[in-house]
SELOKE-175019 format. One record per residue: residue in one letter; x, y, z of N, C-alpha, C, O in turn. Coordinates in steps of 0.1 Angstrom, whole numbers, padded with zeros to 4 digits, always signed. Layout:
<recs>
AXYZXYZXYZXYZ/...
</recs>
This chain:
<recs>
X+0008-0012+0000+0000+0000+0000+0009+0013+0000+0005+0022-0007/X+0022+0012+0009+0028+0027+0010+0037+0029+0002+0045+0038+0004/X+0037+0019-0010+0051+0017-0021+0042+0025-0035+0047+0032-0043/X+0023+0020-0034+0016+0029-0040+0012+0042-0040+0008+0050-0049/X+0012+0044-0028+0013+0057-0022+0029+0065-0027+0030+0074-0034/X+0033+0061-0024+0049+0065-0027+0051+0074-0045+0054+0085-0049/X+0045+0058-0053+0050+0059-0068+0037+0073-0071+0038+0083-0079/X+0031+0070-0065+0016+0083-0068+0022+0094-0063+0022+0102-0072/X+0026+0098-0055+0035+0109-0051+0042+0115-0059+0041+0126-0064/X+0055+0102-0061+0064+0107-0065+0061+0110-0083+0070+0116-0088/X+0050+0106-0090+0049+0107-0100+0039+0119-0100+0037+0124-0112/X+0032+0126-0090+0023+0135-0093+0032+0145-0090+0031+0155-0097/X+0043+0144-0080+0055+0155-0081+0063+0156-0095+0067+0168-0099/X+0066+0146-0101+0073+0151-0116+0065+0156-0124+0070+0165-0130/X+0053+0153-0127+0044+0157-0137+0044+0174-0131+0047+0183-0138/X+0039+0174-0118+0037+0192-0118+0057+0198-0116+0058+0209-0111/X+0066+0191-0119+0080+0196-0121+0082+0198-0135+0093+0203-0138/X+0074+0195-0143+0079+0194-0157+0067+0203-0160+0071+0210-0169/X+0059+0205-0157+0052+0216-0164+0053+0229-0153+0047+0239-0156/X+0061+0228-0141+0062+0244-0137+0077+0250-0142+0081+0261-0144/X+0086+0236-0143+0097+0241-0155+0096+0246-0165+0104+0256-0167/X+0088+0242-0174+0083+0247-0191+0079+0255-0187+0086+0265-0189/X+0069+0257-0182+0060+0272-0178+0071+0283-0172+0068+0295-0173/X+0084+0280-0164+0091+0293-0165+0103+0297-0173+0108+0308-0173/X+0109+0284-0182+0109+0285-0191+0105+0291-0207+0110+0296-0216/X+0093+0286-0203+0086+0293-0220+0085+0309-0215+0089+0318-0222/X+0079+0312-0201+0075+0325-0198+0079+0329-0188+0071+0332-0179/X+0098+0333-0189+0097+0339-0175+0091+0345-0168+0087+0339-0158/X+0086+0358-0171+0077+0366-0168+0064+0368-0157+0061+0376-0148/X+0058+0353-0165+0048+0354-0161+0043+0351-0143+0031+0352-0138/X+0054+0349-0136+0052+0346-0125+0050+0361-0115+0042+0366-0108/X+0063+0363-0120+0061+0383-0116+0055+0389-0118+0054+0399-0111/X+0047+0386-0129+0032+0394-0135+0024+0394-0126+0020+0405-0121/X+0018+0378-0123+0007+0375-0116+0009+0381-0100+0000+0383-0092/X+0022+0382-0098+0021+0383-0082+0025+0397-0084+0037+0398-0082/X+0022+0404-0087+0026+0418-0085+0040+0423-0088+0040+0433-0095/X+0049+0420-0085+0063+0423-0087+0072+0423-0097+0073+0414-0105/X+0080+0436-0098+0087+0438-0110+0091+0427-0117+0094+0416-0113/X+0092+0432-0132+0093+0424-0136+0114+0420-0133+0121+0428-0128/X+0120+0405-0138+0130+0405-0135+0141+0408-0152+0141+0404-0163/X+0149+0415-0145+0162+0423-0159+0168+0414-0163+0172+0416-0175/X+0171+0400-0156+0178+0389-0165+0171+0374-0166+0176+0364-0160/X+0158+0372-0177+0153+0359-0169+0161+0348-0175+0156+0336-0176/X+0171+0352-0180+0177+0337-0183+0181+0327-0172+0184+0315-0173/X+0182+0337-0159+0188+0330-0147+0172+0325-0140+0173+0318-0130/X+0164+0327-0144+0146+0322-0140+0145+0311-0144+0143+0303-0135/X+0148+0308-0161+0145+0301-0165+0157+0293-0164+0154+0281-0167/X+0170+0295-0159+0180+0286-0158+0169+0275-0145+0166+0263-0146/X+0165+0283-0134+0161+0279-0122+0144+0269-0127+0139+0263-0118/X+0140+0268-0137+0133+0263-0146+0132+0249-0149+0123+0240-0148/X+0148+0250-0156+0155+0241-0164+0159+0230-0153+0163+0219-0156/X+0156+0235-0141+0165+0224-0128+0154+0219-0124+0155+0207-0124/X+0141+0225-0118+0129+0225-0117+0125+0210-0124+0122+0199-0118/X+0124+0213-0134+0121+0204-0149+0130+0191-0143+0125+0181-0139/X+0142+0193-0144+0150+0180-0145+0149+0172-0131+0153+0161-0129/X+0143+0180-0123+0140+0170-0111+0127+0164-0114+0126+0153-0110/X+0118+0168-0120+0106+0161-0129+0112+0150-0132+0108+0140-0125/X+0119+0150-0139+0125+0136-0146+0130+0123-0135+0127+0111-0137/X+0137+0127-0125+0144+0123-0114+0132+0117-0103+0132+0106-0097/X+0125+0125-0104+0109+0120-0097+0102+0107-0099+0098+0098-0091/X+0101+0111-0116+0096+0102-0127+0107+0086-0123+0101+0075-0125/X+0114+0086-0120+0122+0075-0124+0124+0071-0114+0125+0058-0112/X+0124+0080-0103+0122+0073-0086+0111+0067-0082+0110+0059-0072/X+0100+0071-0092+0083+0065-0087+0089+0052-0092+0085+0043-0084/X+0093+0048-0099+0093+0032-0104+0100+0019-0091+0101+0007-0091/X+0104+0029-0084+0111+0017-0072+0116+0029-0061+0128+0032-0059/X+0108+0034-0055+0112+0043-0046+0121+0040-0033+0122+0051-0026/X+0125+0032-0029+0133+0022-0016+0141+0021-0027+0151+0026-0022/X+0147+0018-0041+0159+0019-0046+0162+0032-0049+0174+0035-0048/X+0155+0040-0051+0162+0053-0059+0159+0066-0047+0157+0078-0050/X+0159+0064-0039+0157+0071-0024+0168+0084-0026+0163+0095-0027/X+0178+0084-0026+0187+0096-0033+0179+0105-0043+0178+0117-0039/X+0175+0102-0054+0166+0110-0059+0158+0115-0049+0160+0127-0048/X+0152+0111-0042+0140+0119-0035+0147+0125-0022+0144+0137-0020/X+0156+0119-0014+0166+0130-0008+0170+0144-0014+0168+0156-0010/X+0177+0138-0025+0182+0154-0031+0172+0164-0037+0175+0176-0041/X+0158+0157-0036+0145+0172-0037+0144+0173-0024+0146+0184-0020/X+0142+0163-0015+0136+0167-0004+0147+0177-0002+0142+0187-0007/X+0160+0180+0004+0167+0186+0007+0170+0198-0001+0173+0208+0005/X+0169+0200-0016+0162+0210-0021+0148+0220-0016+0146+0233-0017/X+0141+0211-0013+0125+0220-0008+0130+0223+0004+0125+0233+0009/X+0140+0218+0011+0142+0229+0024+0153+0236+0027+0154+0243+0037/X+0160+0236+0017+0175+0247+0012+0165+0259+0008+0166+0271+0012/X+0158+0255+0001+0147+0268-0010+0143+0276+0001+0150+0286+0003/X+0133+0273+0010+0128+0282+0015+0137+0289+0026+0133+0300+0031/X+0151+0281+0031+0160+0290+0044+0166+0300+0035+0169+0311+0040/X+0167+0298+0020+0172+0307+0013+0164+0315+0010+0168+0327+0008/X+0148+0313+0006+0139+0327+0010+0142+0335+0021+0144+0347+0019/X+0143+0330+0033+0135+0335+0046+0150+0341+0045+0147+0352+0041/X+0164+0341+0046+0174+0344+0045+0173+0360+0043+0174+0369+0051/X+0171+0356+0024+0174+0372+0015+0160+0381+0020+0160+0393+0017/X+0149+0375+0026+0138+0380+0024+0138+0389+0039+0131+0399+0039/X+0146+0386+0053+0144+0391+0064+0158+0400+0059+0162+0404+0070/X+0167+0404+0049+0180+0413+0046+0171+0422+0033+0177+0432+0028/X+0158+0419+0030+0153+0429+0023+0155+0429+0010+0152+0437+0002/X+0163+0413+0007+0168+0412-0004+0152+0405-0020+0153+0407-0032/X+0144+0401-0015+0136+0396-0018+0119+0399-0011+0117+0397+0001/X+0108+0405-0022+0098+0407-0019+0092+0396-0013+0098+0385-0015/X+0078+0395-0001+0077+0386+0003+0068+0379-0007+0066+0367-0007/X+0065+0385-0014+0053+0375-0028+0059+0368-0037+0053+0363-0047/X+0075+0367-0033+0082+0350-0041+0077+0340-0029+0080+0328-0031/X+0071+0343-0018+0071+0330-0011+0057+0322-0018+0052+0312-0013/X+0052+0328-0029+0044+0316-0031+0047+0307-0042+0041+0298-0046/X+0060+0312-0045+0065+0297-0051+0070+0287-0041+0067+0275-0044/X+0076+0291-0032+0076+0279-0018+0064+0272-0017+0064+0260-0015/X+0051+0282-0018+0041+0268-0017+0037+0254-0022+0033+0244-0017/X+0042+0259-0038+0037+0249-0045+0050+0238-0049+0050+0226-0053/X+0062+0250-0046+0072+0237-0051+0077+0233-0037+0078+0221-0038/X+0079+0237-0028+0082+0232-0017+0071+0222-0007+0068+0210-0006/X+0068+0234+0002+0059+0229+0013+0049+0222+0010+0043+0218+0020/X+0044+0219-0001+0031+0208-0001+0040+0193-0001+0036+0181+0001/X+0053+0195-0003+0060+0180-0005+0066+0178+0007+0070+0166+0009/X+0068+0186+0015+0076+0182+0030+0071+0169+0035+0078+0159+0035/X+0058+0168+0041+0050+0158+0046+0054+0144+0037+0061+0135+0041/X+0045+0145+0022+0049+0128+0013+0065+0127+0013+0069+0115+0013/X+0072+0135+0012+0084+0129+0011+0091+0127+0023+0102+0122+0023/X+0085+0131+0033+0093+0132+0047+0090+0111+0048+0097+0102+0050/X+0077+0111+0047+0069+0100+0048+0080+0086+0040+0086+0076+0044/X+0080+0090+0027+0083+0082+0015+0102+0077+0023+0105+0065+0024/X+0112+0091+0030+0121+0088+0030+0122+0079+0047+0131+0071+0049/X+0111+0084+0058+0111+0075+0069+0106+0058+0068+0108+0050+0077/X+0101+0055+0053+0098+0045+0052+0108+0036+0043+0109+0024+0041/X+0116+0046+0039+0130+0040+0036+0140+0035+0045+0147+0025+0044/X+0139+0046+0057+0153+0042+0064+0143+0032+0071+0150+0022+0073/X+0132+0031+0077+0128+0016+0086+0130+0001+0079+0135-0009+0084/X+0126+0003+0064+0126-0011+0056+0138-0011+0052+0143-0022+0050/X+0145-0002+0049+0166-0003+0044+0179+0002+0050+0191+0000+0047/X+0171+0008+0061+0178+0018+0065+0189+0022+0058+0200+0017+0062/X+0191+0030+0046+0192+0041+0041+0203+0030+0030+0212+0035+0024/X+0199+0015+0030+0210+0007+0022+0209+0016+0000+0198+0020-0006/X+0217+0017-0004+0220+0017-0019+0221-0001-0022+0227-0010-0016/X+0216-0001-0031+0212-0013-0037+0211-0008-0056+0207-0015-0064/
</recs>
C-alpha cells in the first residue's frame, strides 16, 4: 500500500516539475506578473532555475518506479525543498527579496515536505538508508 502511495506521489510530483519548469521556461515573466512584482532584468537566470525544476521532474519520474531503490533521488528534492525556503527567509528578512516570491515555496516546496518526509522514513525503517 505505501510503495503505491509513494509511486503516486512521486509521479504527481514530476508531472507538476515538468510543467512548472516549461511554464518558467517558456514564460519567465509570467510569475512576476501575476504576483505583483517587478518584472525580473535577466530571466535567463529564471529560466536557468526552470531548467533544474524540470530536471527534477524527470528524477521523480524514475524514482516512482522503485522508490526504496532510488531514495537519493527523493533525498536530493527533499533537501532541495528545504534549502529553497532558508534561502527565502534568508534574503527576504535582509530585504533582499519581496515577500510575494514566497508563493512559489508553496507549491514547489511545502506541499511535499509531509509525502516525502513519509516516502524517506519508510526508507530508512525497511533499508535503513541501504544503496542497492
Amino acid at each position: 500500500m505505501k510503495i503505491k502511495y509513494q509511486t503516486a506521489t512521486l509521479k504527481i510530483a514530476a508531472i507538476y516539475n515538468l510543467v512548472w519548469g516549461a511554464w518558467v521556461v517558456l514564460f519567465p515573466q509570467q510569475f512576476f506578473e501575476l504576483v505583483g512584482m517587478e518584472k525580473i532584468n535577466h530571466p535567463m537566470v529564471w529560466q536557468g532555475m526552470g531548467m533544474v525544476i524540470g530536471v527534477y521532474g524527470l528524477g521523480y519520474w524514475w524514482a516512482s518506479t522503485d522508490p526504496h531503490r532510488h531514495w537519493p533521488i527523493v533525498m536530493v528534492g527533499f533537501l532541495g525543498k528545504i534549502f529553497g525556503p532558508i534561502g527565502f527567509f534568508f534574503n527576504y528578512f535582509q530585504g533582499k527579496v519581496p515577500f510575494e516570491f514566497i508563493y512559489t515555496l508553496i507549491s514547489n516546496d511545502f506541499i511535499w515536505w509531509i509525502p516525502f518526509i513519509l516516502i524517506l522514513k519508510d526508507v530508512h525503517v525497511k533499508t535503513h538508508w541501504k544503496l542497492s
